[in-house]
C-alpha positions in Angstrom: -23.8 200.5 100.2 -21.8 202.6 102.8 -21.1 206.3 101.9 -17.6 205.3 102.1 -18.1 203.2 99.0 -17.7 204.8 95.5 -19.2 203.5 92.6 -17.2 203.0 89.0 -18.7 204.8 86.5 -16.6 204.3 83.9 -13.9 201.5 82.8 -10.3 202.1 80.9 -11.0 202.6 77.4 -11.0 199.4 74.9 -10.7 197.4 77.8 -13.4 194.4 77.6 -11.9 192.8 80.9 -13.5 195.5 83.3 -17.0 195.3 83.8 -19.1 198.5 85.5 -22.0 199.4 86.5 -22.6 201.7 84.2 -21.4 199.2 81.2 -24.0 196.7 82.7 -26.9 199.2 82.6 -26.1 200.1 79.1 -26.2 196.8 78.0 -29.8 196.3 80.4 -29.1 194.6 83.1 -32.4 194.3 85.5 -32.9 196.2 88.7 -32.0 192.6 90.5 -28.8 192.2 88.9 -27.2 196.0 89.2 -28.1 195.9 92.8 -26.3 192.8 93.6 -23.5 194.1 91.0 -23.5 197.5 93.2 -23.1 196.0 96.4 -20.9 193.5 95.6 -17.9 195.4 92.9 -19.0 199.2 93.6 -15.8 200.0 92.0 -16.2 197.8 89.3 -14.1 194.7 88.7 -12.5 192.1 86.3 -15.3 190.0 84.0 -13.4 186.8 85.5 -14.1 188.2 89.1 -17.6 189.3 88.3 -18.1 185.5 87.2 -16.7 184.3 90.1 -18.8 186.6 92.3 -21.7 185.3 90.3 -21.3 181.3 90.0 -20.3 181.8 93.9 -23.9 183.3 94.4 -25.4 180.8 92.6 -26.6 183.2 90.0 -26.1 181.4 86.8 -28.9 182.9 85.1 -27.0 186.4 85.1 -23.7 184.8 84.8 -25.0 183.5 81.2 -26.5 187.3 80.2 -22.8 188.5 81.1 -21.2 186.1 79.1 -23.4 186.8 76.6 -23.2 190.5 76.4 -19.5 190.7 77.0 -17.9 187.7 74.8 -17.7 189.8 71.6 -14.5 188.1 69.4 -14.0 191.9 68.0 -13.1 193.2 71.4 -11.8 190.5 73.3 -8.4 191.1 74.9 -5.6 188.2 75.8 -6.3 189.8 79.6 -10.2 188.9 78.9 -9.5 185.3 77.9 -7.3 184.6 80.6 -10.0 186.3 83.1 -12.7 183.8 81.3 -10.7 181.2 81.9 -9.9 181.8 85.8 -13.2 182.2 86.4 -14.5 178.9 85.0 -11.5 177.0 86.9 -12.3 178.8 89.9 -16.1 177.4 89.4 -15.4 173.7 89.1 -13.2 173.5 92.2 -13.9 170.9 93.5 -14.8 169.0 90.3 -12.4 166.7 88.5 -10.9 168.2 86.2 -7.0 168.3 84.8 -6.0 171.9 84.8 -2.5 170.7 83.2 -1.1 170.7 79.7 -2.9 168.6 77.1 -6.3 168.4 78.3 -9.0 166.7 76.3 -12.7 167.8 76.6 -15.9 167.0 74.6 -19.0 169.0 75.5 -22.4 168.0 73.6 -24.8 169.8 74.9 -25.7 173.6 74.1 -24.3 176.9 76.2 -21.7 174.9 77.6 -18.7 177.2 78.7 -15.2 175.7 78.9 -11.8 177.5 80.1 -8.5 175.8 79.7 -5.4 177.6 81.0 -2.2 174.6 80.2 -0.9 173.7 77.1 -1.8 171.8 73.5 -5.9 171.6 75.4 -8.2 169.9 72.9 -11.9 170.3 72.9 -14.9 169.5 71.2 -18.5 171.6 71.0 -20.9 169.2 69.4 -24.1 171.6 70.8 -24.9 175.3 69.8 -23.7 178.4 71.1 -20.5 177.2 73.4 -18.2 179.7 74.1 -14.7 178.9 75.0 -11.5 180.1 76.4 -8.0 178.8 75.8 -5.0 180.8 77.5 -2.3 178.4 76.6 0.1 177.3 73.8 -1.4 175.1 70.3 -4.9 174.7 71.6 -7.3 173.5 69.5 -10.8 173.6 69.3 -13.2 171.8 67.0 -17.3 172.9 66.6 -20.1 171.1 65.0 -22.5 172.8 66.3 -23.9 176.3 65.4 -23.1 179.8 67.2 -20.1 179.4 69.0 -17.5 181.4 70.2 -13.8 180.5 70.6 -11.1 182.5 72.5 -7.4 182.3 72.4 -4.6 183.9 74.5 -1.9 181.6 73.4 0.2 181.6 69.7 -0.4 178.6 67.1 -4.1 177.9 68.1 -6.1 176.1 65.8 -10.2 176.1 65.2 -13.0 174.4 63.7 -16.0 176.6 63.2 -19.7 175.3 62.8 -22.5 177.6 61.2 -22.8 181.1 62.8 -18.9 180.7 64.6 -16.7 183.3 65.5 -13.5 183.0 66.9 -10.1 184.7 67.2 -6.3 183.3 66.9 -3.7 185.0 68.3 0.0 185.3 66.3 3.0 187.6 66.9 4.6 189.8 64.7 7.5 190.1 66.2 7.2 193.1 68.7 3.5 192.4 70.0 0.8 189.8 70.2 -1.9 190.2 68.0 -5.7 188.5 66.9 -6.8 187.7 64.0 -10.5 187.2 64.0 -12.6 184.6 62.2 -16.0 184.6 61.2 -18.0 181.6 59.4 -19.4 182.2 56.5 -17.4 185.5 55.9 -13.8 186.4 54.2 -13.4 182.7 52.4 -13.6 181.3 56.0 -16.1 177.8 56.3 -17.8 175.5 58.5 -16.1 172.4 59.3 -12.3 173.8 58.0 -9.6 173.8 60.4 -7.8 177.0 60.4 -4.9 178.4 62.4 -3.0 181.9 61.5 0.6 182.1 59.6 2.5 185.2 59.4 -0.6 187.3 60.6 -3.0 185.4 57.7 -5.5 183.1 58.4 -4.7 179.7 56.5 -6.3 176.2 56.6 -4.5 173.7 58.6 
C-alpha cells in the first residue's frame, strides 16, 4: 500500500452493503484475508464488489466467511441484496445461466449461494444453509433443508422456510419500501408454510 492510499476506517451508519477493514477485523478476519482486503479496497467497498474481488482471486474460502458474517436478515438492506446478487452474476459469467425474468433453479446440495436479479425467479434449496438473493418482482423461494437465508429486494415475494430459516419480504406502505423479517420457529411462523407479506403482515400464501 502506497502512502497515497487511505484506508476506510469506518462505513455509513446502518449500512450492511459497505464492508471495511475495520468491520472485517471486528468480525475476525485472519492476517491473510485483511491484507489482501487492504491492498485490494483500502477505502473500503460495496459487499457485492468485495465478492467479486474475491471469487475473481479465487478465494472462496473467505468469500463464504464474508457471506457468512455479513448476510444477517435483521440488517440487510434492498442495496445489500441487489449487491449479493451482482456479485453472484458477475461470478458465473461465463456459465449458462438465464439472467431474465422467470428463472427456475433447484440447488441440492449444502452452502449453495444463488442471486437472481429478473422477475417471477423460482428456486429450490433442498440442502442446508443456502443463502439467497432475489432483486426482482414475485420471486419465490422454497427450502427443505435447514439454516437458510433468503433475501428479497422486490415487492410480493413469497418463501418456504426449512428448520433454522430466516428470511425477509419486502412490502410498501405507500411512501417507502419496507422488510418484514421471518424467522422459523418464532412469531407463529413454520417450516414447510409458504408465506408472503399483506399490508405490512406476514400471512400464509
Amino acid at each position: 500500500m502506497t502512502h497515497t492510499q487511505v484506508e476506510q476506517q469506518t462505513a455509513p451508519e446502518n449500512n450492511p452493503a459497505q464492508i471495511t477493514l475495520l468491520k472485517i477485523r471486528e468480525w475476525g478476519a485472519c492476517s491473510d484475508g485483511r491484507d489482501w482486503f487492504r491492498e485490494k479496497f483500502p477505502q473500503g467497498g460495496t459487499y457485492g464488489d468485495v465478492m467479486t474481488g474475491l471469487y475473481a482471486d479465487k478465494r472462496y474460502g473467505d468469500a463464504w466467511w464474508l457471506a457468512d458474517k455479513a448476510f444477517d436478515v435483521k440488517n440487510i438492506s434492498a442495496d445489500f441484496i441487489e449487491s449479493d446478487v451482482s456479485s453472484i452474476i458477475a461470478a458465473t459469467e461465463g456459465v449458462d445461466v438465464d439472467p431474465g425474468n422467470d428463472a427456475q433453479a433447484g440447488f441440492s446440495g449444502n452452502d449453495a449461494q444463488a442471486g437472481f436479479s429478473g422477475n417471477y425467479a423460482q428456486a429450490g434449496f433442498s440442502g442446508d444453509d443456502a443463502r439467497a438473493g432475489f432483486s426482482g418482482y414475485g420471486a419465490r423461494a422454497e427450502c427443505t433443508g435447514e439454516n437458510a437465508t433468503i433475501v428479497f429486494a422486490g415487492l410480493d415475494g413469497s418463501v418456504i422456510l426449512g428448520k433454522g430459516g430466516a428470511a425477509n419480504l419486502m412490502w410498501n406502505d405507500g411512501t417507502r419500501d419496507r422488510f418484514v423479517h421471518l424467522y422459523e420457529g418464532e412469531d407463529g411462523i413454520e417450516a414447510g408454510v409458504l408465506y408472503t407479506v399483506k399490508d405490512g403482515k406476514v400471512v400464509r400464501a
